[in-house]
C-alpha positions in Angstrom: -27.7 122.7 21.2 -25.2 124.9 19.6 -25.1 128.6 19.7 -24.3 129.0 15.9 -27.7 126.5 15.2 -29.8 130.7 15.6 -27.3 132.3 13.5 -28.9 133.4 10.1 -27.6 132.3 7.1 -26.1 134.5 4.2 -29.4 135.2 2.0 -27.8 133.4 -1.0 -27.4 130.0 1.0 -30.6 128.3 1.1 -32.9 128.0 3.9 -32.0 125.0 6.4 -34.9 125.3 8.8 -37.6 128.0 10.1 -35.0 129.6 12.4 -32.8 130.5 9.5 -34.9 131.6 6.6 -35.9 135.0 7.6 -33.7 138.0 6.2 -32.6 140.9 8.7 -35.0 143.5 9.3 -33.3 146.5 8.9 -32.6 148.6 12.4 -31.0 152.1 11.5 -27.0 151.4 11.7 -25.1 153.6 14.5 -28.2 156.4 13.8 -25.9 158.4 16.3 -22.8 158.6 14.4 -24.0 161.1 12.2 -25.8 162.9 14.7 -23.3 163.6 17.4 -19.8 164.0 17.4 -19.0 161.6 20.6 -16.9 163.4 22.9 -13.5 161.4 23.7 -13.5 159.2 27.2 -10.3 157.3 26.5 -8.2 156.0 29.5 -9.5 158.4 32.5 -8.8 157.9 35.9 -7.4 154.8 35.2 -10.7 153.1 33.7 -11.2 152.3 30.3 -13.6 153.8 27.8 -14.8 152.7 24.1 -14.9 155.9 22.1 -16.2 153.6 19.4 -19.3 153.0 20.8 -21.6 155.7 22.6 -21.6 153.7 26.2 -20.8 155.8 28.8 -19.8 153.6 31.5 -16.2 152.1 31.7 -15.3 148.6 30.2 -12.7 146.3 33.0 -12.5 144.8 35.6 -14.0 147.4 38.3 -17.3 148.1 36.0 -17.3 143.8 35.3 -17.3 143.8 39.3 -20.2 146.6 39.6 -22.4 145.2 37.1 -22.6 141.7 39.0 -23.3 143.7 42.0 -26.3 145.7 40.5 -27.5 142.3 39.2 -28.2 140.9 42.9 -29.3 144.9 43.5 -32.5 144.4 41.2 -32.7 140.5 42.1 -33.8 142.2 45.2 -35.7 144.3 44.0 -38.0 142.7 41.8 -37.6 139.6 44.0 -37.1 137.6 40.9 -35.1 138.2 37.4 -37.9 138.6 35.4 -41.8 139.6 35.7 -43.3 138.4 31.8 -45.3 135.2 32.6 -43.0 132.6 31.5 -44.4 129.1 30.5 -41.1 126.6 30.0 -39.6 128.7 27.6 -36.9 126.6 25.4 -34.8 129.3 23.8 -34.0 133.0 25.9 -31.9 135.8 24.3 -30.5 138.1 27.3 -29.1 141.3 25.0 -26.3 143.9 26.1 -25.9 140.5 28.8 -22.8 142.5 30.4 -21.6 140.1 32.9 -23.8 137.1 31.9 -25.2 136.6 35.1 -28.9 137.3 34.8 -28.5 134.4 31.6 -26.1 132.6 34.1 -29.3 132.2 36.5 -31.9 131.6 34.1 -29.9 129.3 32.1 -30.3 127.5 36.1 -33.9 127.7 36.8 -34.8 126.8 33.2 -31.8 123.5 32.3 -34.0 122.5 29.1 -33.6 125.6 27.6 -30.5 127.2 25.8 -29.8 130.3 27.1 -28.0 132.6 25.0 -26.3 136.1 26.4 -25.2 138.8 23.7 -22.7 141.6 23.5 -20.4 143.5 22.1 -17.6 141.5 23.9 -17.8 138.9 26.5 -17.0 141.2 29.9 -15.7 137.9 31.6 -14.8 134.6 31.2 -16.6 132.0 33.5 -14.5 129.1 33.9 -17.9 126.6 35.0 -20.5 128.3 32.8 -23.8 126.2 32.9 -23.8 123.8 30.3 -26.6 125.1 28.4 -25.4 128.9 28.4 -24.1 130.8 25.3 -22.0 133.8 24.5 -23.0 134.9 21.3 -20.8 138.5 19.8 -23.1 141.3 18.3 -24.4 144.5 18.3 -27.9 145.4 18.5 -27.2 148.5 16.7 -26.0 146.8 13.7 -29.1 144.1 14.3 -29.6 140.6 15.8 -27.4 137.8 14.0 -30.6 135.4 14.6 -33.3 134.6 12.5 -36.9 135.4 13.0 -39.0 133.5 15.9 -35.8 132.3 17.0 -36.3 132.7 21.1 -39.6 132.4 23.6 -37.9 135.1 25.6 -36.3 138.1 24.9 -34.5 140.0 27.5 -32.6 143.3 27.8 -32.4 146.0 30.5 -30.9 149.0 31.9 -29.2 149.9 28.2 -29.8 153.3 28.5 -26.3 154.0 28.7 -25.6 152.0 25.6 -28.6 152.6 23.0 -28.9 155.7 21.5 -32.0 157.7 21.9 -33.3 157.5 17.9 -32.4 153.8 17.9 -34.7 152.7 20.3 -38.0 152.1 18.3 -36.0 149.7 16.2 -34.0 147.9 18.5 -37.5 146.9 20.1 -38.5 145.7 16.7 -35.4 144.2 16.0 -36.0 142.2 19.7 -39.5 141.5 18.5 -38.7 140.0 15.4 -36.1 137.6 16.8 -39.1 136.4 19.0 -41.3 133.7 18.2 -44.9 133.9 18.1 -46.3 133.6 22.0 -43.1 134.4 23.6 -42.1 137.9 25.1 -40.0 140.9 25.5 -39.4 142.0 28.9 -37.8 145.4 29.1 -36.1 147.0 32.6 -35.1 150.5 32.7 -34.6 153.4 34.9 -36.0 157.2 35.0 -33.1 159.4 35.9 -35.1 161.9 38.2 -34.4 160.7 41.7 -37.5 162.2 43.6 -37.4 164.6 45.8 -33.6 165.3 45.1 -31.9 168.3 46.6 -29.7 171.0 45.4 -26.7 168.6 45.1 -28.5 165.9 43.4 -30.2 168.1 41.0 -26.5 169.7 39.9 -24.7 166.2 40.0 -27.4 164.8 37.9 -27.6 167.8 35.3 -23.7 167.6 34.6 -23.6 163.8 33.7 -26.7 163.7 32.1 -24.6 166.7 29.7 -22.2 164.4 28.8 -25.1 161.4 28.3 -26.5 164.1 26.0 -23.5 164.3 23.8 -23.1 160.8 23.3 -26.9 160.6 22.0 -27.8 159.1 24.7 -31.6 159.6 26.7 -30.9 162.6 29.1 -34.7 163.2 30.2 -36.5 160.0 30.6 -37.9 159.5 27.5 -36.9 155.6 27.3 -38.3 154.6 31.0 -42.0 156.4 29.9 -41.9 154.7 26.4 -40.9 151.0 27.1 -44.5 150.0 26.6 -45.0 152.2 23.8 -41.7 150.4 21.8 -43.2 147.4 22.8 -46.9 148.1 21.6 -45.0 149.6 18.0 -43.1 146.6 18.2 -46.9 144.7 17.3 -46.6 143.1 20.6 -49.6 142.5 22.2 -50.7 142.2 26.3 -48.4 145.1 26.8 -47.8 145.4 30.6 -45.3 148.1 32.4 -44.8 148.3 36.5 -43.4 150.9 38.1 -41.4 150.0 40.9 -40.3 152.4 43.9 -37.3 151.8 45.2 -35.6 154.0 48.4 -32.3 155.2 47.5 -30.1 155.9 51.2 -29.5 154.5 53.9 -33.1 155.7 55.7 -34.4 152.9 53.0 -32.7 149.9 54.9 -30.4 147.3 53.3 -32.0 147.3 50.0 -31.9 151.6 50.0 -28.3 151.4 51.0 -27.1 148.7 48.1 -29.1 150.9 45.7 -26.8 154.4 46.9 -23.6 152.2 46.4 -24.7 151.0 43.2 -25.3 154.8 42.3 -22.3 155.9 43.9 -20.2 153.7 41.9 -21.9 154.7 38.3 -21.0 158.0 39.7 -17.4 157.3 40.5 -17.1 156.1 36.9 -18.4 159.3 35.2 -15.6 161.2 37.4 -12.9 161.2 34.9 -14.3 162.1 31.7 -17.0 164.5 33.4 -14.6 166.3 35.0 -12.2 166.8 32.3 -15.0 167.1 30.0 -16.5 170.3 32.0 -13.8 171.4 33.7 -14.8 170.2 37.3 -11.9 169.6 39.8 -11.7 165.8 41.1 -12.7 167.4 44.7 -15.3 169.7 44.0 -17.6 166.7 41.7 -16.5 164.1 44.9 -17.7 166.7 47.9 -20.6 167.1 45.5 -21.4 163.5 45.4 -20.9 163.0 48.9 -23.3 166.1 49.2 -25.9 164.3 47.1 -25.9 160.8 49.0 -25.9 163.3 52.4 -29.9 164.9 50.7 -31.0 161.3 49.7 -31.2 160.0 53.8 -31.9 164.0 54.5 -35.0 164.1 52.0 -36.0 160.5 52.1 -35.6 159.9 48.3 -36.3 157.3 45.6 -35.7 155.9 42.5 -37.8 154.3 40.1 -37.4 151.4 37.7 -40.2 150.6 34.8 -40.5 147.1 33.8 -42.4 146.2 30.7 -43.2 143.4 28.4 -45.0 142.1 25.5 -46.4 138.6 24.1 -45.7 138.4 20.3 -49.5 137.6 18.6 
């Protein structure tokens, strides 16, 4: 089946089927454009930044190679790509997909379905794709190009760093209302308090989460606590969220140690335009991230993702 077969139609062209007669529900445009002025990230260290957009992270080849990385990361950790109870599902949205490999993997385990991964641009090109995968151009933000009840499972994690804090409420409905009725919404995202954390951690964590303030984005947590709340707004209904404790460190074994390089790397990418943001030499915010890895072994720390998801009544 082809990806274009769940794009909507133009309202004045008539309906052809169910999956294309629904108008888009509105889902407030860029709400962050004209409540922030998005400070400039630009070419920084060598890594490239959209200043269109208020994502934080870089957009080549090093972040392409990071984000495949954390995908195995929280394969491990949840011991599977997905907690909703799945029954066969036939059509799976994966939004923000980065990568594609989580869609790359279900579009595996589940070969009936169509699995289709959306994004603001593809971040690579697979050359042996699985036949029933598709990339699909779009920007939550500006809302779903997919009619109503179009997929049995919705998907979209750790988008934090992409979704501005005042948009969230309606990016949940807008994943709701692509949904069709008795499929779910699964939702996977972090809290940024690392617990305990020392000194270092506490510093390193208040200066990036400055510039994730600028950009709109969620500096206190607000989005891990709420997922089930979205989803319950959303009119979703069997509303489940799981906390999961993960150790961050070495002390935590293999899967605390992948979890610190992950981090270690997200913090490598904010080095640029954090330090020429706040005026923080390259060596001091470096010493202070090796400081801050040093009191995750020392204090025994951990991190916690929230999983949550919804069946649509």
């Amino acid at each position: 089946m082809r990806w274009w077969f769940f794009r909507r139609k133009p309202a004045a062209a008539p309906a052809a089927s169910p999956l294309t007669e629904s108008s888009p529900q509105s889902v407030r445009p860029r709400t962050w454009a004209g409540e922030v002025t998005l400070p400039h990230l630009g070419d920084s260290d060598g890594r490239r930044y959209l200043d269109e957009q208020p994502y934080v992270l870089p957009k080549d080849l090093q972040e392409i190679n990071r984000l495949d990385f954390q995908h195995y990361v929280l394969r491990a950790i949840l011991k599977r790509n997905y907690l909703a109870p799945l029954r066969q599902p036939r059509q799976i949205l994966d939004v923000g997909c980065g990568t594609g490999q989580w869609a790359y993997e279900l579009a595996r385990e589940y070969p009936q379905a169509t699995v289709v991964g959306l994004d603001v641009e593809a971040a690579k090109n697979s050359t042996a794709p699985p036949p029933n995968y598709r990339f699909v151009s779009g920007d939550i933000l500006k809302g779903l190009p997919f009619a109503d009840h179009s997929f049995d499972f919705v998907h979209q994690r750790l988008l934090h760093s992409a979704l501005p804090l005042t948009a969230w409420p309606g990016a949940v409905k807008e994943l709701a209302r692509v949904t069709a009725p008795g499929g779910w919404v699964e939702l996977l995202e972090l809290n940024p308090e690392v617990i305990p954390s020392g000194p270092a951690g506490q510093q390193l964590r208040q200066i990036i989460l400055q510039l994730v303030a600028l950009r709109g984005l969620d500096a206190e947590g607000v989005v891990a606590r709420s997922l089930d709340l979205y989803l319950a707004e959303a009119g979703l209904v069997e509303v489940e969220r799981h906390v999961v404790e993960v150790p961050l460190g070495d002390w935590g074994g293999r899967l605390g140690s992948l979890l610190a390089l992950d981090f270690r790397e997200v913090a490598l990418a904010m080095c640029g335009p954090v330090t020429a943001r706040f005026g923080l030499s390259r060596e001091d915010y470096l010493a202070l991230l090796e400081t801050t890895m040093k009191e995750w072994n020392e204090l025994k720390s951990c991190h916690h993702f929230i999983v949550a998801y919804g069946r649509k009544p």
